[in-house]
C-alpha positions as CSV (number, residue, x, y, z in Angstrom):
1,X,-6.3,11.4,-8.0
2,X,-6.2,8.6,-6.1
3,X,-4.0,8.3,-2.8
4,X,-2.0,5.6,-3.4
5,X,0.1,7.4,-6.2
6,X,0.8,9.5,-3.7
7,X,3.8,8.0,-2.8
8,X,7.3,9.0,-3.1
9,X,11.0,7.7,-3.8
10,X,12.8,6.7,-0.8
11,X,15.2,9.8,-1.4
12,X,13.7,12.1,1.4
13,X,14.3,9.6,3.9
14,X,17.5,8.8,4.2
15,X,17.8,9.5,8.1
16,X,15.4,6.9,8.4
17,X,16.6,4.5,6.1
18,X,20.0,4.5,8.4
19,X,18.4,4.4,11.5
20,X,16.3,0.6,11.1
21,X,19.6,-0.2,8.4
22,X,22.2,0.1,10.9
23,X,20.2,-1.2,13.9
24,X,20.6,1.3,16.6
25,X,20.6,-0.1,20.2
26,X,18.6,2.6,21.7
27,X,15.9,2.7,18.8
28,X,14.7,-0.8,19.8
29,X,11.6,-1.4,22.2
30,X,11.6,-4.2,24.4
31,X,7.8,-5.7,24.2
32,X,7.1,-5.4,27.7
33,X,8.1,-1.3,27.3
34,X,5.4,-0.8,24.4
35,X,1.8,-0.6,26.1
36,X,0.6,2.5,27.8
37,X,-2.3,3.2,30.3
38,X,-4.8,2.5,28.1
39,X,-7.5,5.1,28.8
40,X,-10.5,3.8,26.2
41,X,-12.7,3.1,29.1
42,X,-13.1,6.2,30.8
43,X,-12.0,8.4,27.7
44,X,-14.0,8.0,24.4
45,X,-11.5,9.3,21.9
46,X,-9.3,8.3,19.1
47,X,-6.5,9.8,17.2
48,X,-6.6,8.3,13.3
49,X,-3.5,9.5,11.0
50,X,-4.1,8.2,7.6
51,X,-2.8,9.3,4.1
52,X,-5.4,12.1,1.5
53,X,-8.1,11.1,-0.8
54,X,-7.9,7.7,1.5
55,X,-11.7,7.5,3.0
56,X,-14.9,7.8,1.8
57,X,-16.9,11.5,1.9
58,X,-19.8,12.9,1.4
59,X,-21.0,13.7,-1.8
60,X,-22.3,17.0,-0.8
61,X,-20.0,17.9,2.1
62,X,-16.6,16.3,1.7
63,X,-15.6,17.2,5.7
64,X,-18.2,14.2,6.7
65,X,-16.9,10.6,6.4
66,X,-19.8,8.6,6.1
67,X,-18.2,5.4,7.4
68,X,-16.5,7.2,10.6
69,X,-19.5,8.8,11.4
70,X,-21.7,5.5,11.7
71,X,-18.7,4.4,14.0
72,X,-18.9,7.3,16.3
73,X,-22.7,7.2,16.1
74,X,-22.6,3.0,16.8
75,X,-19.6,3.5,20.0
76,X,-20.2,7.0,21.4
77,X,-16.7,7.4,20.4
78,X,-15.0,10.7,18.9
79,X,-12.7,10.0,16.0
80,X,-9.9,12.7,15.3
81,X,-9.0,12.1,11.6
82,X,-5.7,14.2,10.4
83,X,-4.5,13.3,6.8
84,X,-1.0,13.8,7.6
85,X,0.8,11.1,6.0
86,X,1.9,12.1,2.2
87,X,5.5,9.9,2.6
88,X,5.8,6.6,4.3
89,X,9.6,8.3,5.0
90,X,8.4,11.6,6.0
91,X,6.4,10.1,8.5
92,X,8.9,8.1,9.9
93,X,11.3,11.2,10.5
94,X,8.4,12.9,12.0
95,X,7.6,10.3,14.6
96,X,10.8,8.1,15.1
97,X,11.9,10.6,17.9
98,X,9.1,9.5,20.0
99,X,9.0,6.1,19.5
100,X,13.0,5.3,19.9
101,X,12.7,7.4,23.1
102,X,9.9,5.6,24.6
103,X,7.5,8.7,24.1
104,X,4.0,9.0,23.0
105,X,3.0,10.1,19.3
106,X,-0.1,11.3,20.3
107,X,-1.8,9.0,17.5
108,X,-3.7,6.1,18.6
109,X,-3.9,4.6,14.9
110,X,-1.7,4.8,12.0
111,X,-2.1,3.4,7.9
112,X,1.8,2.7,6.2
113,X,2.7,0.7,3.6
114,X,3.8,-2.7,4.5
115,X,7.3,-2.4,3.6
116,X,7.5,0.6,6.6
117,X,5.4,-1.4,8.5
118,X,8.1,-3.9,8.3
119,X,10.6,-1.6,9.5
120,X,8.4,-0.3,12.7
121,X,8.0,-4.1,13.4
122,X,11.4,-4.6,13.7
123,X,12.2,-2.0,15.8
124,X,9.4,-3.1,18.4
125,X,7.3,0.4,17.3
126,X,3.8,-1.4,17.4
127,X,1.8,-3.2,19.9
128,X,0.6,-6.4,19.2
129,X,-3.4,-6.4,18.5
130,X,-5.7,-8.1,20.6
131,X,-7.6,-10.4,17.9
132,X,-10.2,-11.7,20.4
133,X,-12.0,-7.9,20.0
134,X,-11.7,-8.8,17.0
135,X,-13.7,-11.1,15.5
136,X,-14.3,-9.3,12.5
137,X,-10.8,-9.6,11.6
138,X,-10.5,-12.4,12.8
139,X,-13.4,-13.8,10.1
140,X,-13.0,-12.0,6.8
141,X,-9.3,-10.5,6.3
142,X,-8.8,-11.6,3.3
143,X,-7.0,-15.3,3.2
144,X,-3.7,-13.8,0.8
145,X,-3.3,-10.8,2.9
146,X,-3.5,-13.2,6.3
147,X,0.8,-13.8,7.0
148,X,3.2,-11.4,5.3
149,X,7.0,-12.1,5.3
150,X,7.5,-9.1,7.8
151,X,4.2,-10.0,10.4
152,X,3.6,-13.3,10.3
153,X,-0.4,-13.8,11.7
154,X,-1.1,-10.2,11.2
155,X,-0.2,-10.1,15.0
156,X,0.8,-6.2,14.4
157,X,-0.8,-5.0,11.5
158,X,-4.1,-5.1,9.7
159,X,-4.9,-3.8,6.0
160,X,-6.4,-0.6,5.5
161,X,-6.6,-1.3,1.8
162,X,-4.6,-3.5,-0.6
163,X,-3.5,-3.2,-4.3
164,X,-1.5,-4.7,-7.2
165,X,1.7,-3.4,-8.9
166,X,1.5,-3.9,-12.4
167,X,1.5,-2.5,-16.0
168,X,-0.8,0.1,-17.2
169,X,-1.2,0.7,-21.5
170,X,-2.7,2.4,-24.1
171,X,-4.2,-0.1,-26.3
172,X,-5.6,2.2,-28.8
173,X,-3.0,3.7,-29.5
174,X,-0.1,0.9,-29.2
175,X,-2.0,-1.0,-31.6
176,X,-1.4,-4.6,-29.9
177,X,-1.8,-6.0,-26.1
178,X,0.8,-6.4,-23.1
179,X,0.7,-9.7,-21.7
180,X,4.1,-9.4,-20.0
181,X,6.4,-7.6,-18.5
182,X,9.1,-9.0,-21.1
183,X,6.6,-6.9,-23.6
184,X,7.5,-3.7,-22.3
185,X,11.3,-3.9,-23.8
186,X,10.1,-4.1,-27.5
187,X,11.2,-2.2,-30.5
188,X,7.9,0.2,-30.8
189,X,7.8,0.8,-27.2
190,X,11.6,2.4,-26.6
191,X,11.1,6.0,-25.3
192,X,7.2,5.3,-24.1
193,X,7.9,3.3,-21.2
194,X,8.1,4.8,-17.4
195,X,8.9,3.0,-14.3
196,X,8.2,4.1,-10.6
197,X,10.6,5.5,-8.9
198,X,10.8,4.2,-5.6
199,X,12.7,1.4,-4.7
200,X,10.1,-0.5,-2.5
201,X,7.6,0.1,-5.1
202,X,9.1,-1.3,-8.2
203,X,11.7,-3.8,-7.7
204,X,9.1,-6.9,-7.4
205,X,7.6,-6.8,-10.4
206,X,10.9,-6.6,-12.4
207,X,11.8,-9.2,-10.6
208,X,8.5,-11.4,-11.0
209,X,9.6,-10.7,-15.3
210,X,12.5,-12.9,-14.6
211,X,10.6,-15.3,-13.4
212,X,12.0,-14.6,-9.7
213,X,9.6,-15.9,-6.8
214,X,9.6,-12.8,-5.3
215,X,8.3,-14.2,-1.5
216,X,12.2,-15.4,-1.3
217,X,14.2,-13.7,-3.6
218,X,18.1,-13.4,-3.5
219,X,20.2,-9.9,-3.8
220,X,22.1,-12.0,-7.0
221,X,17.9,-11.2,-8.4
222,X,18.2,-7.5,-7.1
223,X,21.6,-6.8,-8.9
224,X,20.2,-9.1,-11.8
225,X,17.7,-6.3,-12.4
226,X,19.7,-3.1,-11.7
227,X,22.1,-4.1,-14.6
228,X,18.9,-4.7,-16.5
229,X,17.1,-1.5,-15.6
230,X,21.1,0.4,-16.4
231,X,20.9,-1.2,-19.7
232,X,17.5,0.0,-20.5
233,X,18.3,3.6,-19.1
234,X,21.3,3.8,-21.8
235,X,19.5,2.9,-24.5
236,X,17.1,5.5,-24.0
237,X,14.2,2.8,-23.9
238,X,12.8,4.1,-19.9
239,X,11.7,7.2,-20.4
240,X,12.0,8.2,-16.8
241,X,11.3,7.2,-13.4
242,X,8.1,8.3,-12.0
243,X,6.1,9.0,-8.7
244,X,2.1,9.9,-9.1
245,X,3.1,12.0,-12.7
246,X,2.8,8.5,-15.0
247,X,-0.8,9.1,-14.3
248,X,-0.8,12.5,-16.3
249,X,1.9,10.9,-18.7
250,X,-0.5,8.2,-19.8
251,X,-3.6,9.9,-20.3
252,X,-1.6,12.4,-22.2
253,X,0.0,10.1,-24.9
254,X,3.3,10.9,-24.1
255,X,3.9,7.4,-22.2
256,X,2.1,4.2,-23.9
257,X,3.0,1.7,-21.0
258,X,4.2,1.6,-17.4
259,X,4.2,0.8,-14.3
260,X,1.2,1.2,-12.2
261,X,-0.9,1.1,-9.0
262,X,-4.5,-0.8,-9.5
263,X,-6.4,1.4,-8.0
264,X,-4.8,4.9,-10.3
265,X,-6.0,2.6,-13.5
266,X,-9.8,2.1,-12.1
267,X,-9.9,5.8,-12.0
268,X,-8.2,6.7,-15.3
269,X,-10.4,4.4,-16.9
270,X,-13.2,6.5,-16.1
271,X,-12.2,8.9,-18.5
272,X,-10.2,7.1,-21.3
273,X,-11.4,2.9,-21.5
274,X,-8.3,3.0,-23.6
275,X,-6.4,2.6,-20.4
276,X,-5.8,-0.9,-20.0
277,X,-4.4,-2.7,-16.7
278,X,-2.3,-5.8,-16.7
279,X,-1.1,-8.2,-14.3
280,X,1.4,-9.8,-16.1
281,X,1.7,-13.6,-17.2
282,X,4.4,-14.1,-15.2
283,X,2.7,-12.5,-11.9
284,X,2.5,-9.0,-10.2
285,X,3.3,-7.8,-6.9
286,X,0.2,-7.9,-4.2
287,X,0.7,-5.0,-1.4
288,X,-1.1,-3.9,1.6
289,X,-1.1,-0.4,3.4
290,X,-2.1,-1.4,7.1
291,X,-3.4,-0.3,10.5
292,X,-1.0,-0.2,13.0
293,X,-1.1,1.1,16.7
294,X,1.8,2.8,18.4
295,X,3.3,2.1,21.5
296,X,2.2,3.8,24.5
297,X,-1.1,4.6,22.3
298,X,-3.3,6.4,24.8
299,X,-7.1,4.8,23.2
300,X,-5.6,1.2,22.3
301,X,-9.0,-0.6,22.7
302,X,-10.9,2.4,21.5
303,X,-8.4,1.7,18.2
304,X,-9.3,-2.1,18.1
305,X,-12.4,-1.3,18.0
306,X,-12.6,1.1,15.0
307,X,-10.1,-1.7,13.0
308,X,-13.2,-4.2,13.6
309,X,-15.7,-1.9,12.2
310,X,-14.2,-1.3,8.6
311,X,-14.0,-5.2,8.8
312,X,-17.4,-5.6,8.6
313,X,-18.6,-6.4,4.7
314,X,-21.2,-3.5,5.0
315,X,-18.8,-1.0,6.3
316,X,-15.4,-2.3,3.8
317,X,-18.3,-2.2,0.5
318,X,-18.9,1.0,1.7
319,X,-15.0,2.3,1.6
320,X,-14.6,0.4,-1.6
321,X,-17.0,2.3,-3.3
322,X,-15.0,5.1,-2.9
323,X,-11.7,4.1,-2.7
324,X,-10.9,1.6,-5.6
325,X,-8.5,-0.6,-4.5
326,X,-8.2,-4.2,-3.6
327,X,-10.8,-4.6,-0.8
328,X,-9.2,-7.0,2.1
329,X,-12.5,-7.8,2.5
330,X,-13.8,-10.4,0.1
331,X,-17.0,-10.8,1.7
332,X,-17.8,-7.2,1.0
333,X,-18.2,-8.5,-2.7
334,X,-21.7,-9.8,-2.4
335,X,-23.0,-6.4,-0.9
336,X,-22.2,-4.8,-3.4
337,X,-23.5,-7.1,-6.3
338,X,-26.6,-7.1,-4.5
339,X,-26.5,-2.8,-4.7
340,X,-29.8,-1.4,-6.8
341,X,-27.3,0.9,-8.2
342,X,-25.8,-0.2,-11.6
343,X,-22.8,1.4,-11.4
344,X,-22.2,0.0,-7.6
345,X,-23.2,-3.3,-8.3
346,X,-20.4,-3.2,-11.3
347,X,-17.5,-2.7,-8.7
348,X,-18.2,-6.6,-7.5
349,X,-17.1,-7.5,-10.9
350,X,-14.1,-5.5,-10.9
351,X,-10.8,-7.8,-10.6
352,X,-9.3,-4.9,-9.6
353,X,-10.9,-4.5,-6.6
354,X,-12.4,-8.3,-5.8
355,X,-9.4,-10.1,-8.3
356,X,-10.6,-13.5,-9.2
357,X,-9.0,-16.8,-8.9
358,X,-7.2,-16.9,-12.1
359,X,-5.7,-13.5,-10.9
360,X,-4.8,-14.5,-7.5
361,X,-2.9,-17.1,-8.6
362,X,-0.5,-14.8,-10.8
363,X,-0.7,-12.1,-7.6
364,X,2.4,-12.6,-5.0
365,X,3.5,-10.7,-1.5
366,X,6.8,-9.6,-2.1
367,X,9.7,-10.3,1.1
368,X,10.6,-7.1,2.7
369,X,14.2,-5.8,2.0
370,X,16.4,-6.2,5.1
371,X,17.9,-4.4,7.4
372,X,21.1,-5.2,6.4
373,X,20.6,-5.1,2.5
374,X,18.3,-1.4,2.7
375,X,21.2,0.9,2.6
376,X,23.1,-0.6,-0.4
377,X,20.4,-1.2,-2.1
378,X,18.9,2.1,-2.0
379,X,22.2,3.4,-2.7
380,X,22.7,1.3,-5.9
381,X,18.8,1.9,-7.4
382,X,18.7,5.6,-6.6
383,X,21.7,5.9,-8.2
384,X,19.9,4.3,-11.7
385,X,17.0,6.3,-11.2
386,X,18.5,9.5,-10.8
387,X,17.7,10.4,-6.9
């Protein structure tokens, strides 16, 4: 299973959700308060919190990470790797008290989803990256994934991976194809059809099937969809609202479309290539999970530095390999079409990892919710889905 479907509802986080909504005077850091002594120099350690089933392994002993290791080999420098994060809200709660009271998290590196990263943005959580020890970065981030709503430049984050939000069907046995999101809603499909759960996660490309530009869209387009969605619950044509269980649901039967994370699909497909994946006529969402560093990060540079190594097309080919989703490294593409292996050489094909030109230009980075508009919001679409 793949870690992106991972994810959870907002529901758990609540707490959080109030804290950035409400805007809490004390939870801000000023910029000048968010470096530490940076002690990469003299100590040759790093502290790397990133989600399961994220990295590449070994084949025949899964506690070796091929890519880390030829980092530690290359720099001399020690990498602890924790997979702690299962909940972009969990790890908030677990790490907001140090941050909003100017304390260190004893993690040099971090990977959230964007729409989190948005939120530690705003609160001055992050230290801004130092892009001249960079140049990797610098060179080959991918051109789409360069200036998000919530970080514009990429002055705070960096992708670790990226993804698409679409629909996932059963051709075979629905008989016809999905082109678009409109195609969900008909007759033969009332009962089979699952959305996710989450707020963050499935709003966009609802949105992006009214034909919303979802890089400025309005809360009139929110509300738009949650008397949609209400409707659609009523009538019994949404089955439910899912997390990571629509994988099991599809390759079961009991769910013929729904909606899905790019990288899940790639690996259902190895076992059914029934399973189709569809970015939808009228667009799908693009998303990032980034890099970030933490203020008062103890191994800042040493941090830099590992970013700047998975930026290099050898090493991000390697990662894709293993991980299946969007590479936010283009360039990595021709390594791997240039693999003797078959089966490697196929990813480069794969719009699902390297999405082509025709795809990009259906493939959108949705704004972030606001501050302001988070708690209402949440309040509203939990209440639809049942949270």
């Amino acid at each position: 299973m793949s870690r992106r479907s991972l994810l959870r509802a907002l529901g758990a986080g609540a707490a959080g959700a109030t804290l950035a909504g409400c805007g809490v005077p004390a939870a801000f850091v000023e910029p000048g308060d968010r470096a530490g002594h940076d002690s990469s120099a003299t100590d040759h350690t790093l502290h790397f919190a990133n989600w399961p089933l994220y990295i590449d392994t070994d084949d025949d002993n899964e506690s070796k990470r091929p890519t880390l290791d030829a980092f530690s080999k290359r720099t001399g420098i020690s990498v602890t790797y924790t997979e702690e994060i299962n909940d972009n809200d969990e790890f908030f709660g677990k790490i907001s008290p140090a941050l909003m009271n100017h304390q260190q998290t004893g993690r040099d590196l971090i990977v959230i989803s964007d729409w989190m990263a948005a939120r530690f943005v705003r609160l001055g959580w992050v230290q801004e990256m130092d892009r001249a020890k960079q140049p990797n970065v610098a060179k080959y981030l991918d051109p789409q994934l360069r200036s998000p709503a919530f970080d514009e430049g990429r002055l705070h984050s960096v992708p670790w991976q990226s993804g698409i939000t679409g629909i996932a069907y059963n051709r075979k046995r629905l008989g016809r194809e999905i082109r678009s999101t409109g195609d969900l809603w008909a007759d033969d499909l009332r009962g089979r059809v699952t959305l996710l759960s989450g707020l963050d996660e499935s709003f966009a490309l609802l949105m992006q099937g009214n034909g919303v530009d979802i890089t400025r869209w309005t809360p009139d387009d929110f509300h738009e969809i949650c008397e949609q969605t209400e409707r659609r619950v009523r009538s019994k044509h949404i089955r439910r609202f899912t997390g990571n269980d629509y994988i099991k649901d599809l390759a079961t039967g009991d769910v013929l479309a729904c909606q899905a994370y790019s990288g899940d699909v790639i690996q259902l497909q190895a076992d059914n290539p029934d399973i189709e994946f569809v970015v939808p006529e009228e667009g799908a969402e693009l998303w990032a999970e980034s890099l970030m560093i933490p203020n008062l990060a103890r191994h800042k540079r040493n941090a830099e530095r590992l970013i700047d190594h998975y930026y290099e097309p050898e090493i991000a080919a390697e990662l894709a390999t293993w991980v299946n989703y969007v590479c936010p490294v283009p360039a990595a593409r021709d390594i791997l079409a240039s693999s003797k292996d078959e089966e490697t050489a196929a990813l480069a094909e794969d719009p699902l990892i390297f999405p082509d030109d025709t795809m990009r230009q259906r493939l959108a980075i949705a704004r972030d919710i606001t501050s302001e508009e988070r708690t209402d919001f949440a309040k509203k679409w939990n209440s639809i889905v049942g949270l």
